[in-house]
C-alpha positions as CSV (number, residue, x, y, z in Angstrom):
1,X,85.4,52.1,121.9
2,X,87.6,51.8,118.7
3,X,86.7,53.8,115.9
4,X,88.4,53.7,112.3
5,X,88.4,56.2,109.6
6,X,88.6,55.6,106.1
7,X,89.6,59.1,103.9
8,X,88.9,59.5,100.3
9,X,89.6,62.9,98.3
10,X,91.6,66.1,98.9
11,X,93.5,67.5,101.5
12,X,90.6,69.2,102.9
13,X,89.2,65.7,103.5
14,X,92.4,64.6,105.1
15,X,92.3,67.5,107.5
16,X,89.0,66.6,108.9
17,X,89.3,63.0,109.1
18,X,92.4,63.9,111.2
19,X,91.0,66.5,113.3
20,X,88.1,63.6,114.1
21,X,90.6,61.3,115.3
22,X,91.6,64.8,117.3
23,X,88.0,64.6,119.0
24,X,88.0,61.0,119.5
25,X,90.8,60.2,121.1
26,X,90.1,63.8,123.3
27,X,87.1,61.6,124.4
28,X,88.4,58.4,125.2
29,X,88.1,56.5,122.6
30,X,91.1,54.3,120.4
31,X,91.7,55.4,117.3
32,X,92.3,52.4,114.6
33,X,93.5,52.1,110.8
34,X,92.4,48.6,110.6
35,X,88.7,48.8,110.1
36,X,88.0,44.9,110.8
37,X,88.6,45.8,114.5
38,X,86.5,48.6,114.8
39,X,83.6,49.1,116.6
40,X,82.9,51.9,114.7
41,X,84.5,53.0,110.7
42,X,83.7,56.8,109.5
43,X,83.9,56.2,105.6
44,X,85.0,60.1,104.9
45,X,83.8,60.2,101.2
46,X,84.6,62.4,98.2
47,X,82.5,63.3,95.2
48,X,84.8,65.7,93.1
49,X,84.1,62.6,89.9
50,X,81.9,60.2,89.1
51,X,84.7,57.6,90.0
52,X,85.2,59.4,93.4
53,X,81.1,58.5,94.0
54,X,81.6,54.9,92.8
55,X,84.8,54.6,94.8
56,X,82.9,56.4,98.2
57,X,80.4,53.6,97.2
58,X,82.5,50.9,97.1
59,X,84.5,51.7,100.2
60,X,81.1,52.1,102.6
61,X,80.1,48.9,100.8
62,X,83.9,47.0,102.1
63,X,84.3,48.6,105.0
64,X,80.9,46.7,106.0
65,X,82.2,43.6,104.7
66,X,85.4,43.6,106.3
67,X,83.3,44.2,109.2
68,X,79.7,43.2,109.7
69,X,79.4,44.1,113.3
70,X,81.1,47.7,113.3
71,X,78.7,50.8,113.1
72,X,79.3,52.2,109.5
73,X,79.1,56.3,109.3
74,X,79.0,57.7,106.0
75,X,80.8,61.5,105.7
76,X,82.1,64.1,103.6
77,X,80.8,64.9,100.2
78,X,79.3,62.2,98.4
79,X,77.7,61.6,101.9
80,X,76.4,65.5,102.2
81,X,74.9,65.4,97.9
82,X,73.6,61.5,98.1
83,X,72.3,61.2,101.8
84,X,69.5,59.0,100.4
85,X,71.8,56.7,98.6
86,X,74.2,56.5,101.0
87,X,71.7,55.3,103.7
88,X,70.5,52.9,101.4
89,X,74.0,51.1,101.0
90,X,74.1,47.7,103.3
91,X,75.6,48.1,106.7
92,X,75.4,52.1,106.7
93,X,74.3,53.4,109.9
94,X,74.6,57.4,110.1
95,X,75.0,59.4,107.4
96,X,76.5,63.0,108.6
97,X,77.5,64.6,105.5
98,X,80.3,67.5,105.3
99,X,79.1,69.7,108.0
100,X,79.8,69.5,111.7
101,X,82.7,67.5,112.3
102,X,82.7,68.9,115.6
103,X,79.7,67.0,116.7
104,X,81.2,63.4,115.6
105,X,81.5,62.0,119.0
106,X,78.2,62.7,120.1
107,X,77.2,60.7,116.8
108,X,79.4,57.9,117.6
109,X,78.3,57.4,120.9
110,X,74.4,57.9,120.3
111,X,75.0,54.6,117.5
112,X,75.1,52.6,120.4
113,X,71.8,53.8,122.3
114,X,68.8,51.7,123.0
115,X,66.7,53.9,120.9
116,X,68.8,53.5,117.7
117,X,69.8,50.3,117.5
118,X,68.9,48.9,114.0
119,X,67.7,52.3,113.3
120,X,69.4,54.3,110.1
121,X,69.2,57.9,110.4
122,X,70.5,60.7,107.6
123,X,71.6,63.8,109.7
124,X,73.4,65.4,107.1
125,X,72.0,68.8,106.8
126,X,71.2,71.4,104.1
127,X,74.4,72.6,103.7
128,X,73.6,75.9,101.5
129,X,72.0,77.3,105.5
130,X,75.7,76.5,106.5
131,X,77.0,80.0,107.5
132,X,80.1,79.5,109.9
133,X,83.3,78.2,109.8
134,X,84.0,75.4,111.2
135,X,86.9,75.6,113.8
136,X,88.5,72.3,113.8
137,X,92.4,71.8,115.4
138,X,95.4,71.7,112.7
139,X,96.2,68.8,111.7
140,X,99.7,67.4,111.3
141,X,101.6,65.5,108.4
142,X,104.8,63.0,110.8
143,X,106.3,66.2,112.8
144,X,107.9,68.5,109.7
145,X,104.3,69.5,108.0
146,X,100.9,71.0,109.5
147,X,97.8,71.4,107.6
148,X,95.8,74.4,108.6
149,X,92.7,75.0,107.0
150,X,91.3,78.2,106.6
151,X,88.2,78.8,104.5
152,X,85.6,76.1,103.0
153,X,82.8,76.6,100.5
154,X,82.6,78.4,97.0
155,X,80.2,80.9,95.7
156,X,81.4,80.2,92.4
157,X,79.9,77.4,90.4
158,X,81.6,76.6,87.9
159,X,79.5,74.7,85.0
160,X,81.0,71.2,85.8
161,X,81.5,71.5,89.7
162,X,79.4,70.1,92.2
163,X,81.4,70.5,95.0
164,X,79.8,73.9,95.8
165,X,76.5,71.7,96.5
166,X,78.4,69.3,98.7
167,X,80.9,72.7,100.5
168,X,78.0,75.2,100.7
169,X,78.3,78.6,101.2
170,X,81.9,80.3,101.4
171,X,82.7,80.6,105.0
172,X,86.0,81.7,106.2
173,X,88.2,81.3,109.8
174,X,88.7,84.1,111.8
175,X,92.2,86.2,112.2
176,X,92.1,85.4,115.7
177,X,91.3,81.6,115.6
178,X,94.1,81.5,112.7
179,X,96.4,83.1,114.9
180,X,95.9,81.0,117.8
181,X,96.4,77.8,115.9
182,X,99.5,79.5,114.2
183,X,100.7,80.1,117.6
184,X,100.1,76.5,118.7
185,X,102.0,75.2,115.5
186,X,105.1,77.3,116.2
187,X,105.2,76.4,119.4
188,X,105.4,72.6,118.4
189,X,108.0,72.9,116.2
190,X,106.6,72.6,112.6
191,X,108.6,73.9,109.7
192,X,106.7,74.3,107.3
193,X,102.4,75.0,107.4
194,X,100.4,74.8,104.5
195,X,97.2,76.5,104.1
196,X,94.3,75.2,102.9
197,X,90.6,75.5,101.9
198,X,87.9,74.8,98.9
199,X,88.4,77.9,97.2
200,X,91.4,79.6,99.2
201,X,91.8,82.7,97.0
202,X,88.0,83.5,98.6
203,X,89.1,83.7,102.2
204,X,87.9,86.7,103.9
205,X,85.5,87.6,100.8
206,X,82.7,86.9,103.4
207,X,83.8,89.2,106.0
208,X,82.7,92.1,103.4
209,X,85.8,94.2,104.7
210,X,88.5,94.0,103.0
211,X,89.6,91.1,104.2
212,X,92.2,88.7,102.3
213,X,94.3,85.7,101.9
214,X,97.5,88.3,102.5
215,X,95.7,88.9,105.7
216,X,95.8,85.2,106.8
217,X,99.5,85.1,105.9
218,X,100.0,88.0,108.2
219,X,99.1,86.1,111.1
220,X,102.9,84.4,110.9
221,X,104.6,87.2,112.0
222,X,106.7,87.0,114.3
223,X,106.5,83.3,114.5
224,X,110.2,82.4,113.3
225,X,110.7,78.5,114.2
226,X,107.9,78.2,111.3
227,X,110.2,78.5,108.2
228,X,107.8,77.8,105.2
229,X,103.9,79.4,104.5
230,X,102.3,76.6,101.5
231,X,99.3,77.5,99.9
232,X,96.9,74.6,98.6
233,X,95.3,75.2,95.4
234,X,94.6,78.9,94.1
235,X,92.1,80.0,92.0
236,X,93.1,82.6,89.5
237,X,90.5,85.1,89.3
238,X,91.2,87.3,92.5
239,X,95.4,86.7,92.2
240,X,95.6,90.7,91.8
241,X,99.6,92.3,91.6
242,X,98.0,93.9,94.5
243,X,98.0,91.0,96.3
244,X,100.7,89.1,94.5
245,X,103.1,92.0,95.3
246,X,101.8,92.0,99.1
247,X,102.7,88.2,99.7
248,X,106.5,88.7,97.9
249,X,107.4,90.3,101.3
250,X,106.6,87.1,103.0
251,X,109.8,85.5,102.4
252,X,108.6,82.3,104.2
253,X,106.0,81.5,101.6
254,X,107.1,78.4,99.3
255,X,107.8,79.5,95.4
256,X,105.3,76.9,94.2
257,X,101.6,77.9,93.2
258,X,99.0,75.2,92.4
259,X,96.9,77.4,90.0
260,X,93.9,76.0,89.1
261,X,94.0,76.2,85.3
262,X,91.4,73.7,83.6
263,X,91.8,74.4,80.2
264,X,94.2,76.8,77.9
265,X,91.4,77.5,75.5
266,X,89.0,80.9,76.1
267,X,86.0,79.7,74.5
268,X,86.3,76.7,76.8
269,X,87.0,78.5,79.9
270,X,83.9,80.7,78.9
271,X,81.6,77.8,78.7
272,X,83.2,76.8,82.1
273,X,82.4,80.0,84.0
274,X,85.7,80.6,85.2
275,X,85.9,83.8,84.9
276,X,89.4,84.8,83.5
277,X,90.6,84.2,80.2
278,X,93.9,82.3,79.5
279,X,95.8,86.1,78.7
280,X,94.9,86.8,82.5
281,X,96.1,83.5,84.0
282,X,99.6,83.9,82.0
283,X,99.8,87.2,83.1
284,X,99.4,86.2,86.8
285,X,102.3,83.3,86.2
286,X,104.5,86.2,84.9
287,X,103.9,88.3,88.0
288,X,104.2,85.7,90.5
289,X,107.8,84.6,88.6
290,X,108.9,88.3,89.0
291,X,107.9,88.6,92.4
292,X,108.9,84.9,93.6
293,X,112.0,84.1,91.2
294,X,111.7,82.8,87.4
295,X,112.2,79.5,89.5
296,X,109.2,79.8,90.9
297,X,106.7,76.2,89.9
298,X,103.3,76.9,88.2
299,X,101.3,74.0,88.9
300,X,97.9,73.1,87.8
301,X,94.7,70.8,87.1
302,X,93.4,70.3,83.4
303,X,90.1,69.0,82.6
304,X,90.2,67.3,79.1
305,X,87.0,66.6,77.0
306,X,84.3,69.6,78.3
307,X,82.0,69.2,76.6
308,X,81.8,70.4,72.9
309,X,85.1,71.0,73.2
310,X,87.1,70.7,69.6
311,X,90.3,69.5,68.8
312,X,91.6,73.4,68.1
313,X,90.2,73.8,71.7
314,X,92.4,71.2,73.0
315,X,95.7,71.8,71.0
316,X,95.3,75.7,72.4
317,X,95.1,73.9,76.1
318,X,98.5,71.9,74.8
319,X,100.4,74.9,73.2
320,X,99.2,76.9,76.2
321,X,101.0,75.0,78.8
322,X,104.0,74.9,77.0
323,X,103.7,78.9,76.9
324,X,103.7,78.8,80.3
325,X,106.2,76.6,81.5
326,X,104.2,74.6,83.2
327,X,105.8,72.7,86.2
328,X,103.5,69.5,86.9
329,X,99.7,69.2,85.9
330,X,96.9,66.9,87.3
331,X,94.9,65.7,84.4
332,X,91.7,64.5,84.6
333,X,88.8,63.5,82.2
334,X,85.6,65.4,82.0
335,X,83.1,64.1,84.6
336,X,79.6,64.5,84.1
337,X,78.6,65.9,87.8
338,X,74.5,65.5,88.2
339,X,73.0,69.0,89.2
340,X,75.6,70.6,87.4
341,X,75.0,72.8,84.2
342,X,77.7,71.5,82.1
343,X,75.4,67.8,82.5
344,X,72.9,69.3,80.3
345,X,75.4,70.8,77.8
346,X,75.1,69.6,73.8
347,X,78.5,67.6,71.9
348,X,79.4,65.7,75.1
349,X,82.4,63.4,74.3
350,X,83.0,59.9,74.5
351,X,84.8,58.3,76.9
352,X,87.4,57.2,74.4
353,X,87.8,60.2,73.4
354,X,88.2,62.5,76.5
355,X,90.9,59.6,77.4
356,X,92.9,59.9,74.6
357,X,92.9,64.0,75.0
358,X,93.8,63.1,78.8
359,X,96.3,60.8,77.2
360,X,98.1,63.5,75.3
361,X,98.1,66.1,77.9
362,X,99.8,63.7,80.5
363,X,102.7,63.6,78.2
364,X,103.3,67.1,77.6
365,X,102.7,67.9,81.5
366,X,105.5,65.2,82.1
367,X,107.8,66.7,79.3
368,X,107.6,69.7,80.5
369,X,108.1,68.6,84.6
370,X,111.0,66.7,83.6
371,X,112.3,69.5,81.9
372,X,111.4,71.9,84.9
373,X,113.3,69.4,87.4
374,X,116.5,68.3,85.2
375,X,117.1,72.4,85.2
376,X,118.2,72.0,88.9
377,X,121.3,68.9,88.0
378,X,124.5,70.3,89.3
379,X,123.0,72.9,91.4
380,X,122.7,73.7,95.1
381,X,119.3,73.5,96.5
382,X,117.9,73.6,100.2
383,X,115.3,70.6,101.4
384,X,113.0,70.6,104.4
385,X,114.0,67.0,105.5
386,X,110.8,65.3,106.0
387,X,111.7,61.5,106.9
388,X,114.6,58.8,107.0
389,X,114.7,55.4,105.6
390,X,117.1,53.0,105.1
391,X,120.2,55.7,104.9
392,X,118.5,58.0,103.2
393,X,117.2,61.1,103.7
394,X,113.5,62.9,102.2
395,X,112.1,65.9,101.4
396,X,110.9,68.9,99.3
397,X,112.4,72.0,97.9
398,X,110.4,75.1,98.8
399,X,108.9,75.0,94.9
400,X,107.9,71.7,95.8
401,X,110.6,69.1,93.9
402,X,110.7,65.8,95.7
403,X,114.9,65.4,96.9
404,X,116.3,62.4,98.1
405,X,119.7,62.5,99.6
406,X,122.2,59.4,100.1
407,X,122.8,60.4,104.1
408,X,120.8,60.4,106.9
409,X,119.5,64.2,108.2
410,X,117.7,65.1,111.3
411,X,114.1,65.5,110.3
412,X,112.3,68.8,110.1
413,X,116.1,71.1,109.7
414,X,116.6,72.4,106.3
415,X,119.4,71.0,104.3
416,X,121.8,72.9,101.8
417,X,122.2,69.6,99.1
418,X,123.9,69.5,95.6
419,X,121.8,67.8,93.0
420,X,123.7,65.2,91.5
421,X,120.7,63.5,89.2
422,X,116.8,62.9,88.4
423,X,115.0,59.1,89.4
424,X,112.2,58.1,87.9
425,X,109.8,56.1,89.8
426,X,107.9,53.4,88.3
427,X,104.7,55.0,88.9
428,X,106.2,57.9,86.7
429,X,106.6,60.1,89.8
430,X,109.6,62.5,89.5
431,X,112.5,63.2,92.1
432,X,115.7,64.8,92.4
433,X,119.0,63.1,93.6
434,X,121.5,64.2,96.1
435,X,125.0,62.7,97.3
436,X,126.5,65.6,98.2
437,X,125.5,68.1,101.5
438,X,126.6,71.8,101.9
């Protein structure tokens, strides 16, 4: 049969839609991006906002219209907190939450049994019993990039997160699964592999011996056609020197870090639960600069509006990402998350407002990437060519700087360029400019 899959969210979400199409096709079946000939659409859902819920919503909701006669599966996390709701929504079939990808072809094939025609059934599970990792196959970005997950859950929950209710339970992948599928990945050629999870600065916590992310970044060695280690987002609380100075004698791993900052004020952070103060979180940016280069990016996401958060609260959060040179921030206004602590807090903003402090932090995160990326004009960078269109040539710097070059370059090679200039896309996305190859 045909089966289509429909991906909302993060990166994790991307891996697992991927490594379904992985199992379907394994099993026979054709694998579709155009729902309207499906017999079957797997809506992978996200719930990290309330516009990510209204968005999973909507997409279950046109998936069915697009295509009254396919089987509709709802996934992921909206899928694994709102089971009820989910089911509810016209044209929904299964609902099979964020746990056990493994088992999707079983569930496609049983929506076509006798027994469960017309039938809806919810077999998302509690996911707090959830206590092993998942082993799903690495999933690939074109033939440069592989996505390698690593860890999922999060003990942590944090006042406005609800993602721990919809992840479960930290649970991590074993050294020797994580080798293997490093193994695979160098044999195929990938330069670069990014690693990825929930709450990636966790992995191995659960093993209760010692275990760490410097451990998972041990299982490259030796592996030489892989030329970059990526890490996905890192939380800041268990980024020790320890660890920090551990990983500098990696030399593969990319000098960018996507620490997850929230907000540059302490009182906020406190009311937050996250567990390090702002003097902490500069200090780990210092350390990683002097072990990585005072190149190295600092990237982040920024909540604006928590609640009862005051307009000294928010100028900190301003001042403090100027402090630390901040290289590109994801800005996002407060969501209220039901079943979360931080729904129940007093002084909750209004929507006007927590846009208009979004507002202002979007153009002091774009000040200062502009000012991070005009730094490199005039000077010689490498790029891990990643496509080729129309003459031109695409890719990243290992701090992660979008590069396009004015000649065509084999894809997946690295490329000594000259930067010549910055371009501005009209969606405000930054890259640098290239017309000139060492």
């Amino acid at each position: 049969m045909i089966v289509s899959i429909i991906t909302l969210g993060c990166r994790v979400n991307q891996y697992e839609s991927d490594a379904m199409k992985e199992l379907l096709i394994s099993a026979g079946h054709a694998v579709s991006d155009d729902p309207s000939e499906a017999d079957v659409c797997i809506v992978n859902t996200c719930t990290v906002t309330n516009i990510a819920d209204r968005k999973s919503r909507q997409m279950l909701s046109k998936a069915h219209r697009l295509n009254e006669k396919a089987k509709i599966i709802a996934a992921g996390c909206w899928a694994q907190r709102e089971p009820e709701q989910a089911a509810l929504l016209e044209g929904v079939d299964a609902v099979v939450g964020s746990a056990d990808r493994g088992g999707i072809v079983k569930v496609v094939e049983s929506l076509f049994a006798d027994e469960n025609a017309n039938k809806k059934r919810i077999l998302a599970g509690d996911i707090m019993l959830e206590k092993k990792f998942e082993e799903l196959s690495a999933v690939r970005e074109g033939r440069t990039r592989a996505y390698l997950k690593i860890q999922d859950g999060c003990n942590k929950f944090c006042t406005y997160c609800a993602i721990p209710f919809a992840r479960g339970r930290l649970r991590s992948r074993s050294i020797a699964s994580m080798r293997a599928e490093a193994e695979k990945l160098n044999a195929e050629g990938y330069a670069e592999v990014v690693l990825t999870g929930i709450h990636l600065m966790s992995y191995g916590v659960d093993f209760k011996d010692g275990t760490n992310i410097v451990d998972a970044v041990n299982c490259f060695h030796g592996l030489d056609g892989i030329k970059r280690i990526r890490f996905g987002s890192l939380e800041p609380h268990l980024m020790t020197d320890e660890i920090i100075s551990a990983l500098s004698k990696e030399k593969r791993i990319c000098r960018q870090f996507h620490l997850s900052l929230q907000s540059g004020s302490n009182t906020v952070l406190e009311r937050m639960n996250r567990g390090y103060t702002v003097e902490e979180y500069e200090r780990i940016c210092n350390s990683l600069r002097a072990a990585f280069g005072a190149d190295t990016a600092i990237t982040t996401d920024i909540i604006a509006g928590f609640p009862g958060e005051t307009i000294s609260e928010h100028r900190e959060t301003i001042e403090f990402i100027k402090r630390i040179n901040l290289a590109k921030g994801h800005i996002f206004p407060f969501s209220v998350r039901s079943g979360t602590k931080a729904e129940k807090m007093p002084d909750q903003l209004t929507n006007a407002e927590k846009s208009r402090r979004a507002g202002e932090l979007i153009a002091e995160a774009k000040r200062l990437e502009r000012a991070f990326i005009s730094a490199y004009i005039g000077s010689d960078v490498e790029v891990l060519i990643e496509k080729c269109e129309g003459g031109n040539s695409f890719g990243c710097t290992d701090n992660y700087i979008k590069v396009e070059i004015n000649k065509e370059l084999p894809p997946n090679t690295i490329a000594a360029v000259k930067i010549n200039d910055i371009k501005e896309e009209s969606d405000g996305e930054l890259s640098l400019l290239s017309n000139s190859v060492g």
